[in-house]
C-alpha positions in Angstrom: 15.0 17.0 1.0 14.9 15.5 -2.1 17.7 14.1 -4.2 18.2 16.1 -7.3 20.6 16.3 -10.5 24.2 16.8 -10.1 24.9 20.0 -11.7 26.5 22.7 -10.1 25.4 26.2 -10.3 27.8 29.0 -7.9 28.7 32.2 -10.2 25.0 33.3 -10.2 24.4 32.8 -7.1 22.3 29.6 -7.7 22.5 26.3 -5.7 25.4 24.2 -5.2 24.9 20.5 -5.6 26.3 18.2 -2.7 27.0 14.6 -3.3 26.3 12.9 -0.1 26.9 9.5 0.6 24.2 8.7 3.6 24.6 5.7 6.5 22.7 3.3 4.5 25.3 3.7 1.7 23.3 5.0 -0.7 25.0 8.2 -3.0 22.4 11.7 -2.4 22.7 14.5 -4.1 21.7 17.6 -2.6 20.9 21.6 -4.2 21.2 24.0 -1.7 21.3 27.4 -0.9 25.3 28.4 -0.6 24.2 31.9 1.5 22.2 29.1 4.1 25.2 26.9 4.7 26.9 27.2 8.4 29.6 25.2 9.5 29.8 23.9 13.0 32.1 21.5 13.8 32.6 18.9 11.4 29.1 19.3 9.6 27.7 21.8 7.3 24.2 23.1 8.2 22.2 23.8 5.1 18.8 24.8 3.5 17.8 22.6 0.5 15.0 24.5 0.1 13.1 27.5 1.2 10.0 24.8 2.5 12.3 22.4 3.6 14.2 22.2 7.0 17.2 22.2 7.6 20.1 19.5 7.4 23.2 18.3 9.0 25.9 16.8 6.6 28.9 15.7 7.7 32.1 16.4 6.2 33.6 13.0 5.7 30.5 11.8 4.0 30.6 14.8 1.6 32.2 13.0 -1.3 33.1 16.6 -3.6 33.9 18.5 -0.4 36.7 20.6 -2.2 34.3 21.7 -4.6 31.3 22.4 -2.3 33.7 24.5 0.0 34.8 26.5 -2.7 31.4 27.5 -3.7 30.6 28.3 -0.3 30.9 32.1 1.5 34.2 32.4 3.0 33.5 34.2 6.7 37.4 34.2 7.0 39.9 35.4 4.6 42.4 32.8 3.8 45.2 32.9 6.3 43.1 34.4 8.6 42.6 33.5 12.6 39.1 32.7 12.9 37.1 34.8 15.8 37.5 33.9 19.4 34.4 32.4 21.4 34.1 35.9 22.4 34.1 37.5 19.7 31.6 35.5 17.9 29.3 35.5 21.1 29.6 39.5 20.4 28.7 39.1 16.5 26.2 36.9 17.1 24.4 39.0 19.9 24.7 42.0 17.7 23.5 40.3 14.2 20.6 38.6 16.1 19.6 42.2 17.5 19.9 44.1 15.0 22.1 46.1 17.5 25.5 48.0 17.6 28.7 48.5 20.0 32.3 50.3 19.7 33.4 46.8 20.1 30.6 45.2 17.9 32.1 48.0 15.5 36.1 46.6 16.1 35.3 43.0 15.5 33.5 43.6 12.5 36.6 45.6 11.1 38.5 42.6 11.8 35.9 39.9 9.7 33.5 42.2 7.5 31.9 39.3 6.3 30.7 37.5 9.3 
């Protein structure tokens, strides 16, 4: 979890730097891996490492949020409705077990990149 430069690498699939201001107030900055990050809620869940664990930043204290969301994998095309409860809980069960179902097969029509 170390603080590193601020430049930001996301055609090459390289890391994406986040600047982070933290509860003390001091200004972070952050390379991680774009294919680790997972939003939940208001926070994005991200590797900044492969060694390191991961970490919880939250989305008002992201100070070049545009930028970093941009860089980011898109799960949902724009426009689209994200999945229901269900149908996450179905992708998830499915992903995790390396498993398949007609409906597994339906909902992943419906978001391919999930």
């Amino acid at each position: 979890m170390t603080p590193t430069g601020t430049t930001v690498e996301h055609a090459s699939g390289g890391s994406v730097a986040i600047r982070y201001l933290n509860f003390k107030g001091e200004m972070k900055t952050f390379n991680v891996d774009p294919e680790s990050a997972v939003r939940k809620k208001n926070h994005w869940s991200v590797k900044t490492s492969s060694r390191a664990p991961r970490i919880a930043l939250s989305r008002d204290r992201i100070q070049n949020l545009s930028e970093v969301e941009a860089s980011l994998p898109q799960r949902v095309a724009p426009g689209q409705v994200p999945p229901t409860p269900r149908e996450r809980q179905v992708l998830g069960y499915h992903k995790k077990y390396k498993t398949t179902s007609p409906l597994y097969e339906e909902i992943r029509a419906k978001y391919p990149n999930w």
